[in-house]
N, C-alpha and C positions, 0 to 999 in steps of 0.2 A: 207802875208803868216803866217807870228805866229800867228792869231787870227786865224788857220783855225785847229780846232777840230781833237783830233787823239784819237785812242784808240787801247792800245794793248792788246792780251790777249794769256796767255800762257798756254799748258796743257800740264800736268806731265812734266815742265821745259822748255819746248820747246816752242819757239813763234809760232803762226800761220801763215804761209807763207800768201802770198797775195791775192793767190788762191783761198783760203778758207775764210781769214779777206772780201774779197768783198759781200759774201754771207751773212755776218752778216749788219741785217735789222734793229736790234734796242737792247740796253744794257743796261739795270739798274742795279744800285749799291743800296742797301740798308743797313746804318747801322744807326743799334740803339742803345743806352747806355742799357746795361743790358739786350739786346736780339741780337739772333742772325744775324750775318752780313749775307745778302742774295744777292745773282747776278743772273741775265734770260738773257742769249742772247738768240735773236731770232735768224735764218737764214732759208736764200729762201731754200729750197730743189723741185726746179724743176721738172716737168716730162719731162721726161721717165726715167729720172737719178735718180731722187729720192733719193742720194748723201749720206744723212745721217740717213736714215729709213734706206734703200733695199740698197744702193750701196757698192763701196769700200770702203766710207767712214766710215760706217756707225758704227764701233768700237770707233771712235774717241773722243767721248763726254762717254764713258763707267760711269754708276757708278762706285764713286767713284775715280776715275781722279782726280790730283790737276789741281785746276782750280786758276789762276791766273790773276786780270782784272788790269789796269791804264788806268786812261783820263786824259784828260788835251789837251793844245795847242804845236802846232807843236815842239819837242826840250823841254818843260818843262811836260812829265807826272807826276804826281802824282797818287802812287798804294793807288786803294782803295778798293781789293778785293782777299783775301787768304783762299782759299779755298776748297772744293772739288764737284763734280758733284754730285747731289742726286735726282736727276730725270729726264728725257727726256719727253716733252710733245709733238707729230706731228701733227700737224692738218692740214685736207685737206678739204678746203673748197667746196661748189655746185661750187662756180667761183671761179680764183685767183689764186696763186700762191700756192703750198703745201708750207706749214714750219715747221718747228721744234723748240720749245724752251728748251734749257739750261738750267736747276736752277740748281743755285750751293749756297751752304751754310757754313759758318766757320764752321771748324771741331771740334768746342763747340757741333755742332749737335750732335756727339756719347754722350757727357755725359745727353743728354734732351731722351735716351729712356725711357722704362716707366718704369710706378713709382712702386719702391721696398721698404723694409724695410731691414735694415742692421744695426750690432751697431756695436761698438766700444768701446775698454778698454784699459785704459794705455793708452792714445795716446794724441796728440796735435794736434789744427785743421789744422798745414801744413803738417802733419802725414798722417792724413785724407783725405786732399785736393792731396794729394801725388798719394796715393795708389787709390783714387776714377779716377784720370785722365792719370794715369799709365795704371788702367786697360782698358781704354778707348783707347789705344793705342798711346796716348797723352803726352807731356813734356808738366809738370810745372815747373814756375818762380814764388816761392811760399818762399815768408819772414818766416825764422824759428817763431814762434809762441812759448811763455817760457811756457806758462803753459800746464801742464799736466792732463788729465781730466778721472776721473777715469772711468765714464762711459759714451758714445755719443750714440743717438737713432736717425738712420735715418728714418723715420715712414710714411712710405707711399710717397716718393717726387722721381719727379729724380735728378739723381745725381747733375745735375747743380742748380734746386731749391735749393737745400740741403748747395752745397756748395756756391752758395749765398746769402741765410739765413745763415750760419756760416759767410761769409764774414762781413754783416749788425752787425750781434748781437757783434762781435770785433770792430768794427769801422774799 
């Protein structure tokens, strides 16, 4: 039994009853150093029920939903997935089961819209790093940074390019 595969997944705080966890047909986790962490759960959504297009269900993977994944073996998960729901794919095949897939992505996503120009004066890059992920609806964990820089140009990036090229160019 501990060698047998579990996976939990929680939206907006809440785990997924059993109900619903059986319908899920397959779940990847993706993360990369320096780009966005990404998760797709698939699941059956049957006819006539149609569950999570058409049915009662069908609110439940809403964008933007915290999407919350762990895997691992029975008794030991390990979370490898904090993040929110940023699109619904259904597909119904000629044969086969209709499904639906999940993508959810770290909610790094709001600072990757697109790409603006912005400056800065008086400020410091955790100044910067501050107010760019604030607006993003986002708390930073951002090391005060001493120097003060009279002028900063953000020139065509988005935000996250921006402040991971400021990241790079401090070490």
């Amino acid at each position: 039994d501990w060698l047998a595969p579990e996976l939990k997944v929680e939206v907006n705080g809440s785990k997924l009853t059993a109900d619903i966890s059986k319908n899920i047909t397959s779940a990847t986790v993706t993360v990369r150093a320096d780009l966005l962490d990404e998760c797709q759960l698939t699941l059956a959504n049957p006819y006539p029920e149609m569950r999570w297009t058409h049915g009662s269900d069908a609110s439940l993977f809403e964008e933007g939903a915290g999407l919350k994944v762990s895997m691992g073996y029975v008794d030991q998960l390990a979370p490898l997935f904090d993040g929110e729901v940023v699109g619904i794919s259904p597909s119904f095949p000629e044969s086969g089961t209709p499904t639906v897939t999940v993508t959810g992505r770290s909610r790094m996503h709001r600072l990757k819209t697109s790409a603006g120009s912005q400056s800065f004066a008086q400020q410091k890059d955790s100044d910067i790093v501050s107010s760019l992920v604030s607006a993003a609806g986002l708390t930073a964990a951002v090391d005060d940074t001493t120097i003060q820089h009279e002028y900063v140009l953000k020139w065509n990036q988005t935000n996250l390019d921006f402040i991971l090229y400021r990241a790079r160019r401090i070490g």
